[in-house]
C-alpha positions in Angstrom: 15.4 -54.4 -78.6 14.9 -51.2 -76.5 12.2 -49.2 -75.3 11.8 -45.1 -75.0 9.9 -43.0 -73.1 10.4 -39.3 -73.7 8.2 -36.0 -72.8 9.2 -33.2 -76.2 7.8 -29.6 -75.9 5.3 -29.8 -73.1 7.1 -29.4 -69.8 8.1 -26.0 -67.9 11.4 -27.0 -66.9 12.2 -29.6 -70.4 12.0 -29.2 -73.4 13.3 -32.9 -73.9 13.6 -35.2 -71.4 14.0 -38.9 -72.4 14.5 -42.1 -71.1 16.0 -45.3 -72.7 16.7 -49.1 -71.9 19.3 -50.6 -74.2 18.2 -54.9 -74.8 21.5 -56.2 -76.5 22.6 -59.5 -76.2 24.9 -60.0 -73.3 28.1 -61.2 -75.0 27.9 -58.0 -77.8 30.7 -56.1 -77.0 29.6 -52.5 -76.2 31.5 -49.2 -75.8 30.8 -46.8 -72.5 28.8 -43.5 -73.2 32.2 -40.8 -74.2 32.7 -38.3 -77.1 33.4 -39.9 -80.0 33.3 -39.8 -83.9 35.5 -38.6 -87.0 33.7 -35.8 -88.9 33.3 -32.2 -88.1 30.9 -33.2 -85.6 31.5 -35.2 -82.2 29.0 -37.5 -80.6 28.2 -37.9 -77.2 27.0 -41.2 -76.6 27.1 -45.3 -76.1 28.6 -47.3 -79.0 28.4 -50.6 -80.7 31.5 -52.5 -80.8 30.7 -54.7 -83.2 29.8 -53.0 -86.3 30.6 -49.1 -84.7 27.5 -47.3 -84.7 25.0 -46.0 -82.0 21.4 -46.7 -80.3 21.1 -43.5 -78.9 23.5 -40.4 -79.7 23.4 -36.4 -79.7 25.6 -33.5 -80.6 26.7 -30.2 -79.0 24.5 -28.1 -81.4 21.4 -30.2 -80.2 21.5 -32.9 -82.7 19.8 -35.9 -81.0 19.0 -39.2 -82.8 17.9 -42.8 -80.8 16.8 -46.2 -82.6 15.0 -49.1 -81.7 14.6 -51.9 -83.4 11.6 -54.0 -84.5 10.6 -57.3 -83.4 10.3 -59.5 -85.9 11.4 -63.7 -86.1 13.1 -63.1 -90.0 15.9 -61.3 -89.9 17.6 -60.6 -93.5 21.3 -61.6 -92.5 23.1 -59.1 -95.7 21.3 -56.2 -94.4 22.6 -52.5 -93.2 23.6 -51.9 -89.7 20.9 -49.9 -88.4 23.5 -48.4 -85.6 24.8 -46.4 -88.4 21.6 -44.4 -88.6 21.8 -42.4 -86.0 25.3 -42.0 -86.7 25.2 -40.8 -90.5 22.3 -37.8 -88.8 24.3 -37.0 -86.2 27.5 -36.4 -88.3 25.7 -35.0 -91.3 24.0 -31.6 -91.7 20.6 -32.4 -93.2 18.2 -31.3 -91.0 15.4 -34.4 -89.4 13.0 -34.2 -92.5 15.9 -33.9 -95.5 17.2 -37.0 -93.6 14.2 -39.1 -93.1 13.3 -38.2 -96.8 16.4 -39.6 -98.0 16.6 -42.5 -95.6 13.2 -43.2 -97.5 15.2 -44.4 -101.0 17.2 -47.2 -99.0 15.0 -48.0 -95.9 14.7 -51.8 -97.2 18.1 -51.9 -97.3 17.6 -52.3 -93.0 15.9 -54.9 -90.6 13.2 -53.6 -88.8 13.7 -50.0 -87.6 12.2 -47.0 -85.7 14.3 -44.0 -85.3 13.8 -40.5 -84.0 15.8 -37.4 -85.4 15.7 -34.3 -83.3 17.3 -30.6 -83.7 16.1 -29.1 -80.4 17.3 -25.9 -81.6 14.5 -25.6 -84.2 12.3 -27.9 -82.2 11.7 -30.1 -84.2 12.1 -34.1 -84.2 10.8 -36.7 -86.7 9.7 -40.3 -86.5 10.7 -42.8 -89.6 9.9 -46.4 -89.5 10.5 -49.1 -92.3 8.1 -51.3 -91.2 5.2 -53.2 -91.5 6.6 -54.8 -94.4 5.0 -54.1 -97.6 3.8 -50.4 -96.4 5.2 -47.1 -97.6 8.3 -46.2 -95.3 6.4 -43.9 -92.9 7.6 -39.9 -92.0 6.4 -38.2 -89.8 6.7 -35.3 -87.4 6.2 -35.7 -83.7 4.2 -33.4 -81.9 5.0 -32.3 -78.5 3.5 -34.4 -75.8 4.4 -38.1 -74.0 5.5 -40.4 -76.4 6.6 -44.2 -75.9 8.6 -46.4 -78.4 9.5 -50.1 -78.3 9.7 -52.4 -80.9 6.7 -51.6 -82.9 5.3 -48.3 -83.8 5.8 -45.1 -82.1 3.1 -45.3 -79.5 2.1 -48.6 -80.3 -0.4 -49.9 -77.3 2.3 -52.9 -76.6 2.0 -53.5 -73.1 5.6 -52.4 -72.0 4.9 -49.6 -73.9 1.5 -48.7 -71.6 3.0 -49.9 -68.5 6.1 -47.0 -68.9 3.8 -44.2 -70.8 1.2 -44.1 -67.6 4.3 -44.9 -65.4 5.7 -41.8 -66.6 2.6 -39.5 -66.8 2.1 -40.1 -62.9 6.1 -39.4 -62.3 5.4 -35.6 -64.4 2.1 -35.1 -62.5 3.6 -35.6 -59.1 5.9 -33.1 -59.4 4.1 -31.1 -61.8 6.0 -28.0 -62.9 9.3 -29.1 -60.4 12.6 -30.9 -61.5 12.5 -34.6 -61.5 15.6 -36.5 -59.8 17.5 -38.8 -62.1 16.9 -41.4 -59.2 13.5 -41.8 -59.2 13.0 -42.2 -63.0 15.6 -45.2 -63.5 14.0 -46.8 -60.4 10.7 -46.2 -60.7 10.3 -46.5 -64.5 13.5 -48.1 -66.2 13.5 -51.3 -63.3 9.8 -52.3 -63.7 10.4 -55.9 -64.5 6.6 -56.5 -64.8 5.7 -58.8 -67.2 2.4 -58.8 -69.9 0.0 -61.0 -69.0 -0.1 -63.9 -72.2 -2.8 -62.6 -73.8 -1.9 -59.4 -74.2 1.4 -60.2 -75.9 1.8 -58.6 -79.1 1.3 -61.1 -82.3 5.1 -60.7 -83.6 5.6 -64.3 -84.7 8.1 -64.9 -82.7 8.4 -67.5 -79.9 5.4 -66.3 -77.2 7.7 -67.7 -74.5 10.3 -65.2 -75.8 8.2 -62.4 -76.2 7.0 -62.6 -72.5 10.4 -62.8 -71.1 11.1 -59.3 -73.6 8.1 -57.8 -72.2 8.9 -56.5 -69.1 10.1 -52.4 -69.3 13.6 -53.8 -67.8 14.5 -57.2 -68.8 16.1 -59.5 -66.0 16.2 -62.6 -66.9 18.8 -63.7 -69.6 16.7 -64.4 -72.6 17.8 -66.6 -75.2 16.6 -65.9 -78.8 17.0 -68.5 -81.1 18.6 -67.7 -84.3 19.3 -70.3 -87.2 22.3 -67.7 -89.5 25.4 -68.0 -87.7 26.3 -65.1 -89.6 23.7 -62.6 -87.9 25.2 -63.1 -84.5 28.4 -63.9 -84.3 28.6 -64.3 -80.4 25.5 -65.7 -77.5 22.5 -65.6 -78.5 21.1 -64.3 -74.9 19.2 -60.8 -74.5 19.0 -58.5 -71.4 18.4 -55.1 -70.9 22.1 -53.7 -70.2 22.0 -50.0 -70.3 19.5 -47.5 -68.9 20.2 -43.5 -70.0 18.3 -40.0 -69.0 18.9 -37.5 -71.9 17.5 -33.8 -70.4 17.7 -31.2 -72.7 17.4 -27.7 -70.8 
């Protein structure tokens, strides 16, 4: 679980600027942001020790590519790693829509994604989810504007999502056309620990009690999700939020 708040195309001073809290389960073992990766193209960014691949990566060319991961109470325990979306894009040289578009064939082959695929040299970034179940895999291209993303559609009216989105909007107004400092948006946006009020929560299926301790933008408390295949979590099974990043793109 994560949530992303990013502002693409509409700001004087960034073209991208995006913010990101990593949930992960306490005891996954997780590798510090560095350059990393084996083909022709390295990777700046966080990785997963477990099964290698990324949340939230980007390139020296420009290449950017961030997942989250939908909420859902079945998980399907032979499926992909989704970390290795981001990866394959970031190491490949398909541009964001020849990816999605291929991605498209063996989307079921994942749990639950959204994932965002950026070239900010050609400005252009693209949105591909695989869920609801039962739907087409949905494509599409992301205009410029304020977009939020948690573990539902892009711009889904979760109430995390809301809370960040207007949080946001007032932090860009306030300063209008002037830099932001890196301070003020991981403590004024990324540390809300607000939580939904009940019955707002989102109808996931899961455990309400679980979804309200997920609901705040940063998540304190050490939640534990209760999972029944040994083999889809080989460690705890408690979730906090344990990694906050800015991306600015200039």
């Amino acid at each position: 679980m994560c949530i992303a708040a990013w502002l693409w195309q509409s700001h004087p001073v960034y073209p991208l600027l995006l913010l990101l809290n990593r949930d992960e389960f306490h005891d996954r073992p997780t590798k510090p942001v560095a350059w990393w990766g084996d083909g022709f193209q390295k990777i700046l960014g966080g990785r997963d020790g477990l099964a290698g691949g990324t949340w939230l990566g980007c390139t020296r060319d420009g290449r950017l590519a961030f997942l989250t991961n939908v909420l859902e109470p079945d998980l399907l325990s032979s499926a992909k790693s989704r970390g290795e979306l981001p990866l394959r894009f970031l190491q490949g040289r398909k541009s964001p829509v020849e990816f999605a578009e291929d991605l498209v064939k063996e989307a079921n082959e994942y749990n639950g994604f959204n994932l965002v695929l950026s070239d900010t040299s050609s400005k252009l970034m693209v949105y591909v989810s695989n869920r609801p179940k039962g739907e087409l895999v949905s494509v599409q291209v992301v205009p410029p504007g304020l977009h939020v993303l948690s573990n539902a559609k892009l711009d889904s009216p979760w109430p995390k999502a809301q809370r960040l989105g207007t949080s946001f909007m007032d932090l860009i107004l306030k300063h209008r056309d002037e830099e932001i400092s890196q301070e003020d948006m991981v403590e004024v946006l990324m540390f809300d620990t607000t939580k939904a009020d009940r019955e707002r929560l989102p109808n996931t299926g899961c455990d309400p009690n679980w979804e309200l301790n997920l609901s705040p933008v940063f998540v304190e408390v050490e939640t534990e999700l209760v999972i029944t295949d040994a083999k889809l979590l080989p460690f705890d099974h408690f979730v906090r939020t344990k990694t906050h990043t800015i991306s600015l793109f200039l």
